[in-house]
C-alpha positions in Angstrom: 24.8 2.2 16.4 24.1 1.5 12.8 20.5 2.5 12.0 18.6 -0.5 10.8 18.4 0.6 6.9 21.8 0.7 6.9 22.2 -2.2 4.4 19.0 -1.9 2.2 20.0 -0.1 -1.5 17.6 2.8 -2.8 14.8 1.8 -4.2 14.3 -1.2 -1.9 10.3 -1.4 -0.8 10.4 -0.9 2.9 8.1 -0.3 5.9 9.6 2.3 8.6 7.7 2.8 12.2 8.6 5.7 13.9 7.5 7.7 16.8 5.2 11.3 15.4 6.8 14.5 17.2 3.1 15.4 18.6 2.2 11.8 20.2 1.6 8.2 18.6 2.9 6.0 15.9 2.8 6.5 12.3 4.2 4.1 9.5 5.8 5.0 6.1 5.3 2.4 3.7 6.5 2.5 -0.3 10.4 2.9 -1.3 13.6 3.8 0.4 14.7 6.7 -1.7 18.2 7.6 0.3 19.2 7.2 3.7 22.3 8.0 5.8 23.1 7.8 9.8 20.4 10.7 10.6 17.2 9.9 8.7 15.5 7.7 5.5 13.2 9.4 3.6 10.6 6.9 2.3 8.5 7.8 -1.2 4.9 6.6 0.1 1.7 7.0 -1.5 1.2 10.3 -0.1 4.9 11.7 -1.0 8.0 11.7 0.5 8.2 11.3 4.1 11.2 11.6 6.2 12.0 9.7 9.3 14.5 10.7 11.3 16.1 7.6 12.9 16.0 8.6 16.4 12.6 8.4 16.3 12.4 4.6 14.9 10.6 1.8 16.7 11.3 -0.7 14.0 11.4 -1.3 10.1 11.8 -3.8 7.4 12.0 -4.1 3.8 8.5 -5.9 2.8 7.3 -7.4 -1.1 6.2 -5.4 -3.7 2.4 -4.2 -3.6 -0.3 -6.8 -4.7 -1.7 -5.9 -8.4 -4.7 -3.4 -8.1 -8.2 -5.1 -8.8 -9.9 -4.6 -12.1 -13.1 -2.0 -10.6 -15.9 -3.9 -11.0 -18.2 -4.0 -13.9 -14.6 -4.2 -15.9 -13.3 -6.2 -18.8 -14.0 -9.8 -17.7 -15.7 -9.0 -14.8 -19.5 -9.8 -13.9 -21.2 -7.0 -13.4 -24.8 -6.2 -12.1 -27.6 -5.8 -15.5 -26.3 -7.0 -18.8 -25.5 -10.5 -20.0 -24.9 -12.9 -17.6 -21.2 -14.7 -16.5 -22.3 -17.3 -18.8 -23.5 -15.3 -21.4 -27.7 -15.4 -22.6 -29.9 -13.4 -21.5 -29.2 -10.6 -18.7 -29.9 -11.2 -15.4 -32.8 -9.9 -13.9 -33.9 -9.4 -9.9 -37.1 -10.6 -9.2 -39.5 -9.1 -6.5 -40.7 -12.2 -3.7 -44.5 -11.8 -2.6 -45.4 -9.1 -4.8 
């Protein structure tokens, strides 16, 4: 039997869920580095993990991430104290029944 990542190319972004040796499920999620009959090794966020593909439930390739947020308080963003969204004068909290 062919394992399932037999026709995705390096590089491809992929999700992979496999069984953990002590118990459970685990997922590796980035891109598929290499792969061959035995294993894939994934390059996730936390380094490379390899999953050994008798130990796969299931697996597909998925879309690239979303782009990361701006933190807030950034470059366009409203933040809390200084000048409004609208620009003026700052904004200020006031105190109810005081």
């Amino acid at each position: 039997m062919r394992p399932l990542w037999a026709d995705w190319p390096p590089g491809t972004r992929v999700v992979i869920r496999y069984r953990r040796p002590e118990g459970g499920f685990a997922d590796a999620l980035g891109d598929l580095v290499r792969a061959d009959d035995e294993r894939a090794v994934v390059a996730t966020r936390r380094g490379e993990v390899e999953v050994p593909a008798a130990a796969v439930v299931v697996g597909k390739p998925v879309p690239p991430p979303p782009p990361r947020r701006a933190p807030k308080g950034a470059e366009g963003q409203p933040s809390l104290g200084g000048e409004s969204a609208l620009g003026g004068e700052p904004h200020t909290t006031r105190s109810h029944g005081m």
